[in-house]
Structures are given as C-alpha cells and as structure tokens.
N, C-alpha and C positions, 0 to 999 in steps of 0.2 A: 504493500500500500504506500502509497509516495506520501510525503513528507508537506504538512501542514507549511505554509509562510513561516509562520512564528515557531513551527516545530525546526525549518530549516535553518534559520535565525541562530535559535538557540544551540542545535547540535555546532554551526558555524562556532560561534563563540565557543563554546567547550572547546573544540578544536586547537584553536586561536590559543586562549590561554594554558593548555598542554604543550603545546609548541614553545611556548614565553618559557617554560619551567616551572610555574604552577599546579599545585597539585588538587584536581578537580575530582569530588566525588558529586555526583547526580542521585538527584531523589525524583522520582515521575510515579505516574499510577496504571495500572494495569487491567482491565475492563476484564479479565479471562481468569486472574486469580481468585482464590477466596476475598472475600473483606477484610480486611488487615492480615494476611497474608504479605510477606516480602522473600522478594527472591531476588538473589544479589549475582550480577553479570559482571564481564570486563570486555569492554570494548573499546580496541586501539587507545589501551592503555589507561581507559578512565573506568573506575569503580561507578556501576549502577544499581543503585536500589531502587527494583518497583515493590511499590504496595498494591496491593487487591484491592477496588470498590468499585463496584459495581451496582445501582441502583437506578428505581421508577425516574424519567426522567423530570415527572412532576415535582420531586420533591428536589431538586437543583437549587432555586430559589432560596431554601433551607439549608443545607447539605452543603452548599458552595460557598456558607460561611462558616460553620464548622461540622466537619467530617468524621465523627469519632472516633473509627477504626483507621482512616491515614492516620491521623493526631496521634493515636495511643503508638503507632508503630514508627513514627519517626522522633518521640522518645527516647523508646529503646535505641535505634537506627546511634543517632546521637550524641546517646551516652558514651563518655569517658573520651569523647572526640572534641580537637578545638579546630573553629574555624576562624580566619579571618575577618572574610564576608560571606554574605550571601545574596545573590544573584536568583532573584525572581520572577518568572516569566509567567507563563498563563497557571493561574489557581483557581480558576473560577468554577471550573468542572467538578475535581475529584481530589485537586490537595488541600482546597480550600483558603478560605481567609484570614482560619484564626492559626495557621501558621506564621503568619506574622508577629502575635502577640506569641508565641511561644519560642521564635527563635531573640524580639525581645527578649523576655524574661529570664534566655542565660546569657546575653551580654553579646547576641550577635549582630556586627552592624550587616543594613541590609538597604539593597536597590532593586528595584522591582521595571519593569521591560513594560508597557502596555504595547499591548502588539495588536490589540482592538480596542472596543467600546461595551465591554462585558462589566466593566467596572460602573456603568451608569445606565447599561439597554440590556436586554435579555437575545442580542440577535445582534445585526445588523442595522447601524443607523440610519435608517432610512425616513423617518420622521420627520427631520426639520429642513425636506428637500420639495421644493415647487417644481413640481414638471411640466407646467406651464410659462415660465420663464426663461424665456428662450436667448436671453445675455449672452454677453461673451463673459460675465464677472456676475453670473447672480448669486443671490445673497442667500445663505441657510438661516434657521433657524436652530442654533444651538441647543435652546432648552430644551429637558428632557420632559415629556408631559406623559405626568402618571396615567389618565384618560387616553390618550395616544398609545401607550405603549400596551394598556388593558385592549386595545381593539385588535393592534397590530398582531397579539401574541395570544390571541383567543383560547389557543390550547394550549397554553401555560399557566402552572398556577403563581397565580399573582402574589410575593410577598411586598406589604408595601413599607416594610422598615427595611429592603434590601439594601436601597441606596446609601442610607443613612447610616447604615453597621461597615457597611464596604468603606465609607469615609473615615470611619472612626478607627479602624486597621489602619488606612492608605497615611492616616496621621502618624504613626509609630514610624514609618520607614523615614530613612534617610534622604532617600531621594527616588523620584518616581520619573523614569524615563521615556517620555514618546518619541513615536520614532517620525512625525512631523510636526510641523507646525501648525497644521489644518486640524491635527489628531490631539496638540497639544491644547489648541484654542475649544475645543468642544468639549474637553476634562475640566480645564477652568473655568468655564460658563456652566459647569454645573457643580462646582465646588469643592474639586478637586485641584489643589492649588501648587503642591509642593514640587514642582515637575521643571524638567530640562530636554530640551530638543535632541537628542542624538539619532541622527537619520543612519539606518540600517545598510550593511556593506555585503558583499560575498565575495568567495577567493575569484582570486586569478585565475584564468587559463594557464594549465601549465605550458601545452603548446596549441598549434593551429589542428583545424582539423581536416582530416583525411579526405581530399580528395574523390577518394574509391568509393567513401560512403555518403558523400553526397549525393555522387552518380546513380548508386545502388540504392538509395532511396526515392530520389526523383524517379529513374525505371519503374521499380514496384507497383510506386502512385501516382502513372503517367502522366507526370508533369513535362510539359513540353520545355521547349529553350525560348520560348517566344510569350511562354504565360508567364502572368504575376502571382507571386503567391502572399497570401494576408495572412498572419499567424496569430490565433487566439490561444494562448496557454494558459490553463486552468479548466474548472469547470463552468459551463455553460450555465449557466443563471440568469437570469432577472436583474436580480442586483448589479451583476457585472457589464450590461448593457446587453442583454442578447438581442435584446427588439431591434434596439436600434443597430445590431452589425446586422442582421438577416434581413432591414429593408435599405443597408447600405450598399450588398450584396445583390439584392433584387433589382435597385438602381442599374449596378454596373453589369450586370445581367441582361436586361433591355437594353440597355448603351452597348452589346455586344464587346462587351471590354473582354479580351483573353486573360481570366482571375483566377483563382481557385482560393480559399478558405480552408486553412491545413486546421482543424479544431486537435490542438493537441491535450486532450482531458476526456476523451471518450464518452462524449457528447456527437447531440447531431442535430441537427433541423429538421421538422417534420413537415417539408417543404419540397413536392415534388420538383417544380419547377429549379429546385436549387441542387437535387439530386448530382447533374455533372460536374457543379463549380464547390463541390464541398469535398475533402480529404478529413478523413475519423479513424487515426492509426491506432487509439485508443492512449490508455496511460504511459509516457516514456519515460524510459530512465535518464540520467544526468547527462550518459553521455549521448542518446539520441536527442536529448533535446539540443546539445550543443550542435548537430548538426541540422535541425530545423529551422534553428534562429540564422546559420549561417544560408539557408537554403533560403529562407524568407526576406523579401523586401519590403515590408511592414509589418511590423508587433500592432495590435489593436488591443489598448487598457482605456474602453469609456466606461467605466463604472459607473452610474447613475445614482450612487451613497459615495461620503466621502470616506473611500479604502484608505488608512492610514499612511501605509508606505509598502506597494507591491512593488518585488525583489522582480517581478516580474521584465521590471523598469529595464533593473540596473543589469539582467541579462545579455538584454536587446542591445543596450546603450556598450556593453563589454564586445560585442559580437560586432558591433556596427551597422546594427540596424533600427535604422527609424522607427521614432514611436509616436501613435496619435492615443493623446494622453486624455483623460478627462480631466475637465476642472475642477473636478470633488475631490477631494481629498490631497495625499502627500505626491500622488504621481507625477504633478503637476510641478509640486520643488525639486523634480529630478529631471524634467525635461525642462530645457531653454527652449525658449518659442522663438520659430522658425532657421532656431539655430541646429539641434538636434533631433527635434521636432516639431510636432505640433500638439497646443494646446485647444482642446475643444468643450465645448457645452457638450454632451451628448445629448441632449434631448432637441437640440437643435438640428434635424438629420441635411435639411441643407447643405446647411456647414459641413456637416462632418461628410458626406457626400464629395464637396468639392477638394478637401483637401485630402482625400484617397485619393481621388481621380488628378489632382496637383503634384501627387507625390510619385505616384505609379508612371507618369505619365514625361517625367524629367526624371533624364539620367544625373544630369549635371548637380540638378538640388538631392537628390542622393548620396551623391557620392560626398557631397560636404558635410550634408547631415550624418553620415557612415564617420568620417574623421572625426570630427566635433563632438559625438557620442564616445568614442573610444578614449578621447581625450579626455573629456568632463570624467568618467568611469573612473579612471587613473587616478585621476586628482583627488578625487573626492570620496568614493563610495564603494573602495577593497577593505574586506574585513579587516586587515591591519590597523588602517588607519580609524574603523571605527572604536576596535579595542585597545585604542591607544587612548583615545578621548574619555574612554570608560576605566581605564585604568587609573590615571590622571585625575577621573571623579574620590576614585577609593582611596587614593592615595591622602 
C-alpha cells in the first residue's frame, strides 16, 4: 500500500536524521494487532514500535484524544529510556492527543508536524471555500463552523468539546509546525496559535532515469511521440479537483488536441467519450513514478480545498516538469507563477483550460519552466535543507 503525504514526510525525516547520527526510535499504530499489543521491528537501522488499536470509526472523535491501550503501552515502551525530543506527526487517529500530556509529564521536549487540518475539521477543509468565485485570489473562509462541519460529516459522531481539548494539548508543545503558510493561516484563525512555517522537502534523485524504461513504458501504454501527456498523481477525488480535470480533458478532446491523462493512483473516469485519452497503470512504486513524471509534460494539482503542502509539487518541480497548481492551499508557495508554473482558480475551468492548452502547446515556455522548476527544487525544498531548519528549531 503506498505511503500516505504525511506518512512519506515523516519516514523522509526519520531517514534524514539516521543519516545526521541521530539515534531515532519510532512509535506508530497498527490497525491488524491486538489493542495494546506492541510488536517491535528494525528497519534500515531504526527501532519500530507498533501498538495495536483498532476501533468503531464513530468513536474517533473520543478515542483521538485519549486512547487507552496506545497510552498504557507506550509507558511501558518508555520506561527506563531518555529522549531528547520528540517529533510528532499525525495522532489524530490511533496514538492520540493525550500523548502529549504524557511525554510532558516526564520532561520531554516536543514538536509536532500538522500535515493537515484534523487538528480543527474531522476531514478535509473544505468548508470555508466558494465555488462560485471564480478570482484569480479568492478569498476562504477560515473559520471553523460547528453547524458546517455537523452537515458536512453526517456520518460522524459529533464530539463538540473536540476542538477545545485538541487546543488544550496543542498548548503543552513547544512548537507546532505547518508545512504552509495557507495551512498555517487557517490553524491560527481558529486558535491554534503556537506555530512556525516549515515547508516540506524530499531526497534527491540519486541519478537520471533510464532511458529503456521510458520507452518501455510509453510502448505498453501507447503513447505516441506526437501526444501530450497530463499526469495526475494521487487519488482521484473530489477534493483534488476531478471535475474540473475531466471537463478540462473533454475541452481538449473536442479541440482534437493529441492528450492523454496518465491517472497514476488507480482511479478512472466513468466517461466513455474519455475512454482513449485516459492511461490507469494503477498504484506505482517510487521508482515508476520517477519515470512518469519524467514521461509527462504537465503535473495537474487543482485541488479545490486548501491541501496544505503536496510533495506532489516538489516531484514534478525535481523532474522538471510543469505544474498547474491551485490557489488553495500551500501548492501555490511552491510554484512561481509563470515562472515554473502556473497558478490557477480551479473552479474557474476557463482559465484552467487555457493554460493546459498554453502550456502543451509551446515548447519554448517548457522548457524554461522545466529549468526554473529544477532550480527552485535545489534551493529550496531537498529534505536536507528542510531538516536543517528543524534541527536549528530543537536546538
């Protein structure tokens, strides 16, 4: 099963500071063991401890502030061991929130990752987005509205003291890290305040890729020399703008443009008429996707919520290839407009229309965009230089 944003983030990091000389044990939870059950692995030299919990998803709400059988087992886990810090990523599920107050109480200092919006929405923020505002700069709605989130989330049970217990943790930590500033600005308009921008990195290519396996995959998925290929990685959702690629798709379809749409996340469109312009290899691993991004002459991230900060980006942007980004969210502080890419409304499909058919359409704005990507990538956004900034925090 391929690896969550924030799950790839984090094993990232682990990584990063085992490499520095660091010595990294990991605690996670295990949906297949017992309930406080732990079973301790080693992998590429880092000690893992999962706990077992497993529970009704209704009671999340509950459960995702304190957990009692993780809690009781990373006690034990704990004891007679000293840590520096502690580095927290997603707890919202199954290690819970009152892990904070417990790595408090024996003197651990601690920084926590927001890799979403789970800390203030039960989901995806999608709430304080008009899609009727067809801007190049429209405006969200921050606040989180208990009635809004009651309608959006119908089959969840509602606790309505979640937010307020999550703040009363999020207070104990030392510092609370978003990975944008779109992500960091919609935590402190709902009262989560203690926080610092650190935008998310991934490694380097160690080399170029093969040639052979370009070829041998274009073949397979009769990609001609003469078509364009659009590459959407991830899963196909709602959220991530499927509407609007599959009537951006249908445009360049009528326009007889030579396209095809490589969905690399084993999705598909239930769209006959889209049937020849669509490729669906299903889930790829690391290094196939390193040769799709190399095969593709546009990444498409119009997410239609503001996604915090998709690595998605920083792929495309390493590979050299153009990104049409949405204005929601952090994807938009990783592409430069018109320099690397293009920033767009998505709900505006116009727009977003003309600058596929802009961009597919000139080699020349390509191939700058292709350098200018690779460049910014360097500069800015290799796991090194993120876990430098994060080190620099603890220090």
């Amino acid at each position: 099963m391929p690896l969550s944003n924030a799950e790839r983030v984090a094993y990232l990091m682990t990584k990063e500071y085992v490499s520095l000389g660091h010595e990294v044990l990991v605690i996670t939870s295990n949906e297949k063991l017992k309930n406080g059950e732990v079973k301790k692995i080693s992998f590429n030299n880092i000690q893992i401890y999962q706990i077992g919990s497993s529970y009704n998803r209704y009671l999340r709400p509950y459960l995702s502030l304190y957990n009692p059988w993780v809690i009781k087992a990373i006690k034990i886990i704990m004891k007679n061991k000293h840590f520096d810090f502690a580095h927290i990523h997603n707890i919202h599920t199954h290690i819970s929130y009152s892990v904070i107050s417990l790595l408090k109480k024996i003197g651990v200092k601690q920084i926590m990752t927001a890799h979403d919006y789970m800390s203030i929405d039960y989901g995806k923020f999608t709430q304080g987005i008009n899609p009727t505002d067809f801007s190049e700069n429209p405006k969200i709605n921050p606040k989180i509205s208990l009635f809004k989130t009651f309608l959006t989330h119908k089959r969840t049970l509602i606790n309505p003291f979640r937010n307020l217990m999550i703040r009363y943790f999020l207070n104990k930590l030392e510092q609370i890290i978003t990975v944008s500033k779109a992500q960091e600005f919609i935590l402190n308009s709902n009262g989560i305040k203690n926080t610092l921008t650190i935008n998310n990195g991934i490694s380097k290519f160690n080399d170029s890729v093969d040639p052979i396996k370009i070829i041998e995959f274009k073949d397979k998925y009769n990609i001609s020399s003469d078509e364009k290929v659009l590459l959407w990685a991830g899963r196909l959702s709602k959220e991530k703008g499927a509407d609007q690629v599959e009537e951006v798709l249908l445009r360049l379809v009528d326009k007889n443009y030579k396209v095809k749409l490589l969905l690399a996340g084993g999705d598909i469109f239930n769209n006959q008429k889209l049937e020849d312009s669509i490729i669906s290899p299903g889930w790829l691993n690391e290094d196939q996707m390193r040769v799709v991004f190399d095969i593709a002459d546009l990444v498409l991230v119009p997410s239609i919520y503001p996604d915090p900060f998709p690595t998605v980006v920083l792929e495309a942007m390493q590979s050299g290839t153009p990104v049409i980004s949405t204005c929601f969210g952090g994807a938009s502080e990783a592409v430069s407009n018109n320099v690397t890419g293009i920033v767009i409304n998505p709900f505006n499909i116009d727009i977003f229309f003309k600058c596929v058919e802009g961009i597919i359409t000139n080699k020349k704005l390509q191939s700058s965009m292709s350098k200018e990507s690779k460049k910014k990538f360097n500069k800015f956004f290799s796991i090194d230089s993120c876990i430098e900034k994060y080190l620099d925090l603890i220090k």
